[in-house]
C-alpha positions as CSV (number, residue, x, y, z in Angstrom):
1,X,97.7,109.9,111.5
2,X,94.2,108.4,110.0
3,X,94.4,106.6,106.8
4,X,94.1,109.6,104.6
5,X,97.8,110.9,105.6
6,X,98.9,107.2,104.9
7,X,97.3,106.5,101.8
8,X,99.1,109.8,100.6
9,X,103.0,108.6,101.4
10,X,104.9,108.7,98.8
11,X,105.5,104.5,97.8
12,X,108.9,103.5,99.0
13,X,111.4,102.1,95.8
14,X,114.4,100.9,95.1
15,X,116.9,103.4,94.0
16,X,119.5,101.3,92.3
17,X,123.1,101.8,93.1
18,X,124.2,105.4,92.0
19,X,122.4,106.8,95.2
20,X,125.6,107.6,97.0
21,X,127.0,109.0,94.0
22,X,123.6,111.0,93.4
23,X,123.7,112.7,96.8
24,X,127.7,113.7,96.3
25,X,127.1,117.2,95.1
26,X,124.3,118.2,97.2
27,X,125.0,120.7,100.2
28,X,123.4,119.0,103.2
29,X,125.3,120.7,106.6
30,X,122.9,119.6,109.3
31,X,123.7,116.4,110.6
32,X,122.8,114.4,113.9
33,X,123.3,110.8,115.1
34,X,120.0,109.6,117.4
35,X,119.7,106.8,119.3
36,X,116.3,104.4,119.6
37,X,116.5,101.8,122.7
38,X,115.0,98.5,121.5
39,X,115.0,95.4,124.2
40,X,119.2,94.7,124.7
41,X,120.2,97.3,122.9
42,X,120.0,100.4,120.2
43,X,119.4,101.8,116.8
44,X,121.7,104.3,115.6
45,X,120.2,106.9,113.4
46,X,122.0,109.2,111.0
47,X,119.8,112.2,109.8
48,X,121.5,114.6,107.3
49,X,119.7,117.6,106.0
50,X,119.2,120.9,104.3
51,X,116.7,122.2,106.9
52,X,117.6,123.3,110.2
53,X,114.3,123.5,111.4
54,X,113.9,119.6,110.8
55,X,117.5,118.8,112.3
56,X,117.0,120.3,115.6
57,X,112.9,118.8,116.2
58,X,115.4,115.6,115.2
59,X,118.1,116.5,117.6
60,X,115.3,117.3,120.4
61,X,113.0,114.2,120.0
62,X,115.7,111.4,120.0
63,X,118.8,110.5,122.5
64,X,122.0,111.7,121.2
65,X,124.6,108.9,120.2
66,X,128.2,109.7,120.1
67,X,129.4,111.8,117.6
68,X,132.0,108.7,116.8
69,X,128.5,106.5,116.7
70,X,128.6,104.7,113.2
71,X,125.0,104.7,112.8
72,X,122.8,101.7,111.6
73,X,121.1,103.8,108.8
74,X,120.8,107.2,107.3
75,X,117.6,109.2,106.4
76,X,118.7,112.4,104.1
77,X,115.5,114.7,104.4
78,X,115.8,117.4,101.5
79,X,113.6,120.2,102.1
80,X,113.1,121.2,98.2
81,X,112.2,119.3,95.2
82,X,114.4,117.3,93.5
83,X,114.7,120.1,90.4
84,X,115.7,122.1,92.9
85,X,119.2,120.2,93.2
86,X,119.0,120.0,89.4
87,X,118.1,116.9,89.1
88,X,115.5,114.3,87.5
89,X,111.4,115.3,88.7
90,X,111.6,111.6,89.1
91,X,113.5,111.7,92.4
92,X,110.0,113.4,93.7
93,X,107.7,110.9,93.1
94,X,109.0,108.1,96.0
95,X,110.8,107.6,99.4
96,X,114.0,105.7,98.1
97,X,115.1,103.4,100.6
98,X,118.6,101.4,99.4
99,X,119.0,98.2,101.6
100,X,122.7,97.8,100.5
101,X,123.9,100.9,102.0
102,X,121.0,101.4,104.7
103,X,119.8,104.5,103.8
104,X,116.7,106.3,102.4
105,X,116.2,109.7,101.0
106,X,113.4,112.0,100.2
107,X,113.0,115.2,98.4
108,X,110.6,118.0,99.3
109,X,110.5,116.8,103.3
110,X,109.1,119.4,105.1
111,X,106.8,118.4,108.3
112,X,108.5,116.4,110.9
113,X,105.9,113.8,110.7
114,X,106.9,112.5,108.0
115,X,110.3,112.4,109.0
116,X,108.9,110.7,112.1
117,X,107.1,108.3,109.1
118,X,110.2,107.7,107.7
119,X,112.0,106.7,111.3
120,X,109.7,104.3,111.9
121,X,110.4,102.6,108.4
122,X,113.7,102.4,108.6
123,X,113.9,100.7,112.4
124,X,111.8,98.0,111.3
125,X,113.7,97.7,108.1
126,X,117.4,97.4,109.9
127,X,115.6,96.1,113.0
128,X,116.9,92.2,113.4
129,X,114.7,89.4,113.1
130,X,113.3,88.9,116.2
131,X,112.4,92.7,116.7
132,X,109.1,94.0,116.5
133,X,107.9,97.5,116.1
134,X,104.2,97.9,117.0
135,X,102.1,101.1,116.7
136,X,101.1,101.3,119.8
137,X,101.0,102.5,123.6
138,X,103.1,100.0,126.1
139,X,101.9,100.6,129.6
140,X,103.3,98.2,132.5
141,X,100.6,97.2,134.8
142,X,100.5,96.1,138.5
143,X,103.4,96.1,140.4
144,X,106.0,93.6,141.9
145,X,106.0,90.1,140.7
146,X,102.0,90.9,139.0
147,X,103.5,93.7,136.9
148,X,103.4,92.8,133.6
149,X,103.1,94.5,130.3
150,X,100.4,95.6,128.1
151,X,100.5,96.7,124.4
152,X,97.5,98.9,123.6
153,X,97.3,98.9,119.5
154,X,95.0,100.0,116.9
155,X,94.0,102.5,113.9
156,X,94.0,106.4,114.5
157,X,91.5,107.8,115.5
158,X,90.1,103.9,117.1
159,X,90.7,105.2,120.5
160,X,93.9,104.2,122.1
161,X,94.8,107.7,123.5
162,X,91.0,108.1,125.0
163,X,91.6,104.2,126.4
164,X,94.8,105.2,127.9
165,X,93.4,108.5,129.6
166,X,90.9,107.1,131.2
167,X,92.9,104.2,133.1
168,X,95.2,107.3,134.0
169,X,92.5,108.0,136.0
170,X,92.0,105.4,137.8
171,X,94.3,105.7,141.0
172,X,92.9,101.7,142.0
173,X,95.0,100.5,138.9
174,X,98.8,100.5,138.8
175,X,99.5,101.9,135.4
176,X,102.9,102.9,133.8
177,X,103.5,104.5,130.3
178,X,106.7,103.0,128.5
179,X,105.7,104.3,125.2
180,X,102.9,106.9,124.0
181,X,102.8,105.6,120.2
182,X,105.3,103.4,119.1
183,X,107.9,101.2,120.1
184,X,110.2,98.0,120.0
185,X,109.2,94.0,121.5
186,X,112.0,91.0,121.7
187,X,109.9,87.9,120.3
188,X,112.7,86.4,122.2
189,X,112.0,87.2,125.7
190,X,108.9,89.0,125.4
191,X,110.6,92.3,126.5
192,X,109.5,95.9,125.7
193,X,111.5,98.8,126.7
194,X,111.1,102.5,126.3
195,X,112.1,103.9,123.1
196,X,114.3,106.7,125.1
197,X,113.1,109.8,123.2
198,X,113.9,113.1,124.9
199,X,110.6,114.4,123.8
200,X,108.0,112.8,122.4
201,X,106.1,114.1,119.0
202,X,102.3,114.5,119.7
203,X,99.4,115.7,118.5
204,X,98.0,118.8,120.6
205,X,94.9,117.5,121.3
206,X,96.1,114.0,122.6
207,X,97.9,115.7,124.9
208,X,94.9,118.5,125.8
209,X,93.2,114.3,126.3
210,X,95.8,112.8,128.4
211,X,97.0,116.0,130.3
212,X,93.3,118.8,130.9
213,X,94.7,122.0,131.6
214,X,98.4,120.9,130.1
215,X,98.9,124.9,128.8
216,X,98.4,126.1,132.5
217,X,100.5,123.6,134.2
218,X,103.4,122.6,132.3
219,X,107.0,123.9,133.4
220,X,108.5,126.1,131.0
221,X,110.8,124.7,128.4
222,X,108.7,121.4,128.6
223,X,106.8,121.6,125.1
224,X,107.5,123.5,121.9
225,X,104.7,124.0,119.1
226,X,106.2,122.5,116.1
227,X,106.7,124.6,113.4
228,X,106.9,122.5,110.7
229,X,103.1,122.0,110.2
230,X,101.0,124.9,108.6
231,X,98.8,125.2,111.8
232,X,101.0,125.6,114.9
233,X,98.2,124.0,117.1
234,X,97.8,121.2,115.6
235,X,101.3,119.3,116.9
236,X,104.2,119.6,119.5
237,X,107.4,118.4,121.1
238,X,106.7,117.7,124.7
239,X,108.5,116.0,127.4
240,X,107.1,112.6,128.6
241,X,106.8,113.6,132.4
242,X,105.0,116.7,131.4
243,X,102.3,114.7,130.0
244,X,102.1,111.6,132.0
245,X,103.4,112.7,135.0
246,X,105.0,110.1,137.9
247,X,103.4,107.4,135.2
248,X,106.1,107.6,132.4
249,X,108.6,105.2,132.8
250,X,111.9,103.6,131.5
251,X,112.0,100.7,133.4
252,X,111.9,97.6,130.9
253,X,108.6,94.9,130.9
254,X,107.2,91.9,129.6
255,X,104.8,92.0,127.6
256,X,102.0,89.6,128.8
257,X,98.7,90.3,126.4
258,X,98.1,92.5,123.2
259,X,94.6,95.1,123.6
260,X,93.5,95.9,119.5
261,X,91.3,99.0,119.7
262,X,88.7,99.4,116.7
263,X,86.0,101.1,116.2
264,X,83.0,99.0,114.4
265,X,79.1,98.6,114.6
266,X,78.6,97.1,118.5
267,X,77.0,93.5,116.8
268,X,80.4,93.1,114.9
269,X,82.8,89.8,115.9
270,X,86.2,89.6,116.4
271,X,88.3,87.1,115.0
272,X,87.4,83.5,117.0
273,X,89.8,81.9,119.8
274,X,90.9,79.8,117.2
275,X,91.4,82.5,114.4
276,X,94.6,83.8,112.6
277,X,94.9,87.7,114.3
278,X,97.2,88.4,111.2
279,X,95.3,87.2,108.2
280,X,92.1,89.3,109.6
281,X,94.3,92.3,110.1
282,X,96.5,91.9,107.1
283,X,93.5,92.2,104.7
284,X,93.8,88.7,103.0
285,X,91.4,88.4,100.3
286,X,89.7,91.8,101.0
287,X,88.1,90.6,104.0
288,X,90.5,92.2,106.8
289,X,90.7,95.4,108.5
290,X,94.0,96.8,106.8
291,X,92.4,99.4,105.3
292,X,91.7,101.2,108.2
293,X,94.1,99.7,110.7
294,X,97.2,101.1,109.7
295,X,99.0,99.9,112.9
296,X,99.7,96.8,110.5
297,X,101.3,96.7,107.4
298,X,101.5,100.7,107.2
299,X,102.9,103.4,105.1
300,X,106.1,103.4,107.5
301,X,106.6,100.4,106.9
302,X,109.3,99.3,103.8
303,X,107.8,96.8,102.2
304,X,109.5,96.8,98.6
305,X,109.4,93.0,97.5
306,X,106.7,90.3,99.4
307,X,109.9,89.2,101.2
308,X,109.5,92.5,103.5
309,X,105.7,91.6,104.1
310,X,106.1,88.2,104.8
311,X,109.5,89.2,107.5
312,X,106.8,91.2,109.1
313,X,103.9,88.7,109.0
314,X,106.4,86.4,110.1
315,X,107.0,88.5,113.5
316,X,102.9,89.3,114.2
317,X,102.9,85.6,114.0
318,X,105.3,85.1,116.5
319,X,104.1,87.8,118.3
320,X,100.6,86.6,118.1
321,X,101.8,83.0,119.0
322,X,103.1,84.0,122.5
323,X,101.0,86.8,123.6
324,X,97.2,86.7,124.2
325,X,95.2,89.3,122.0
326,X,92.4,91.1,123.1
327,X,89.4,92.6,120.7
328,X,88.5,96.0,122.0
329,X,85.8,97.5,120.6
330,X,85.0,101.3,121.1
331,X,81.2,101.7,119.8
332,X,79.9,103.7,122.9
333,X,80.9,105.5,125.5
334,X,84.4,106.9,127.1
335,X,83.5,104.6,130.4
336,X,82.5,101.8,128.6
337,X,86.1,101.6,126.4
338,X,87.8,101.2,129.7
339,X,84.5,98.7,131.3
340,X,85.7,96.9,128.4
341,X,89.7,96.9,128.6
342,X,90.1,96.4,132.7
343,X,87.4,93.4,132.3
344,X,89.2,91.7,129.1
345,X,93.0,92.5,129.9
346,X,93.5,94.0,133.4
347,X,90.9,91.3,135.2
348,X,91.4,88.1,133.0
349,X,95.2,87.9,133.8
């Protein structure tokens, strides 16, 4: 998702109270609980719809919970505009997101990655204090008491997916995949842990990047196109082992160093030793690479009132406090990226 598909999310608001009573008369018969590991335990998703298509690439990405589950939040996804329900046009113009009764609704949903947008919001929103989300990859590396964890952030397009590729292909380095693109860290311990989706929601051609030849080898029944987007090619649901192979794992780590992938001239500095990672990211005073590093401060993210943004500044801080970060910048070549990642994360620990 490069910053063109964020900059055109809808804003997120604040419905008032009569959402409940908004949504009474509406026909939504799709409905699925889904369940989103974070270190010691689990979100507990509700999604309730009026399109099947949507409900079952939900029911097919995420872990069931128990149908008894009660879930942590709700998303209602409504396939057609709000006039369609006879209501206001007004209902079309935002994501609505009510943090009294944890749950957020938007008209005229109709690609899946946007409900995977809206997901994404809502865990960090209900997510507790010392919880993290981080758009990112999580890769475990080295084994035995040397394994540690690694989180590999950064903008689309910046060049995590290329980064992560090519370690994959180095058989002298121990690398494990928790998490292709997003996923949950305890500020408490440290901890990552797999996000336990049942299929994970990728563009084609990262998967044509981290699996040549994918088409031609994988089982059948391990990927579907999805059919949500206008071109079928462009996205799919596809199980983790079918892309990574004997590297995917569920096995929890600590995360020992943070990798920031960007893409900038090859004379540009990183922010010093000494330098706040979150002000030059979060864009303070114009100066910062928000603009094009959506993996902070994003359009998942539901940041209503500047109490939301500073919860989350709050949490890179901690984050940042703990955890070394790492600069990587990818203004040459394929080989270099990695020259540059194993020398700055892999062989400086």
């Amino acid at each position: 998702m490069g910053v063109d598909y964020y900059d055109a999310l809808l804003p997120v608001r604040e419905p008032g109270a009569d959402l409940p009573g908004m949504l009474a008369g509406i026909r939504l018969p799709h409905r699925v609980l889904g369940s989103v590991c974070v270190p010691g335990g689990r979100i507990v998703l509700g999604f309730v719809s009026d399109s099947p298509l949507l409900s079952g690439m939900f029911r097919a990405n995420w872990a069931p919970a128990g149908a008894r589950q009660v879930p942590d939040a709700v998303l209602y996804a409504l396939a057609r505009p709000a006039s369609s329900y006879g209501l206001d046009e007004r209902w079309d113009r935002a994501r609505w997101w009510s943090r009294d009764h944890q749950m957020m609704v938007v008209f005229g949903l109709g690609q899946y990655r946007l409900v995977k947008v809206c997901v994404r919001g809502i865990c960090s929103a209900v997510a507790g204090d010392q919880t993290l989300f981080v758009h990112g990859c999580a890769l475990a590396i080295g084994a035995g008491t040397g394994r540690r964890g690694v989180v590999i952030t950064g903008s689309s397009g910046a060049g995590k997916t290329t980064l992560v590729a090519g370690l994959l292909r180095h058989p002298e380095h121990s690398v494990a995949v928790l998490n292709d693109d997003w996923g949950a860290i305890s500020l408490t311990s440290g901890d990552t842990v797999s996000t336990g989706e049942r299929m994970l929601h990728m563009k084609t051609r990262s998967v044509l990047a981290l699996r040549p030849g994918f088409f031609t080898s994988a089982p059948a029944g391990s990927y579907s196109p999805d059919r949500s987007e206008q071109d079928l090619a462009a996205r799919m649901l596809v199980s983790p082992h079918s892309v990574y192979g004997t590297a995917w794992t569920t096995s929890a780590t600590t995360v020992g160093s943070v990798a920031v992938v960007v893409r900038e001239p090859a004379d540009w500095l990183p922010p010093s030793r000494e330098g706040d990672a979150v002000k030059a990211l979060g864009g303070e005073g114009g100066t910062g690479l928000v603009h094009h590093h959506e993996a902070f401060y994003n359009g998942s993210l539901i940041l209503t009132t500047d109490k939301d943004k500073l919860r989350e500044e709050r949490r890179y801080r901690q984050l940042f406090d703990r955890t070394p970060v790492s600069w990587i910048n990818n203004c040459s070549t394929r080989e270099a990226l990695v020259s540059t990642f194993i020398s700055a994360v892999m062989e400086s620990s």
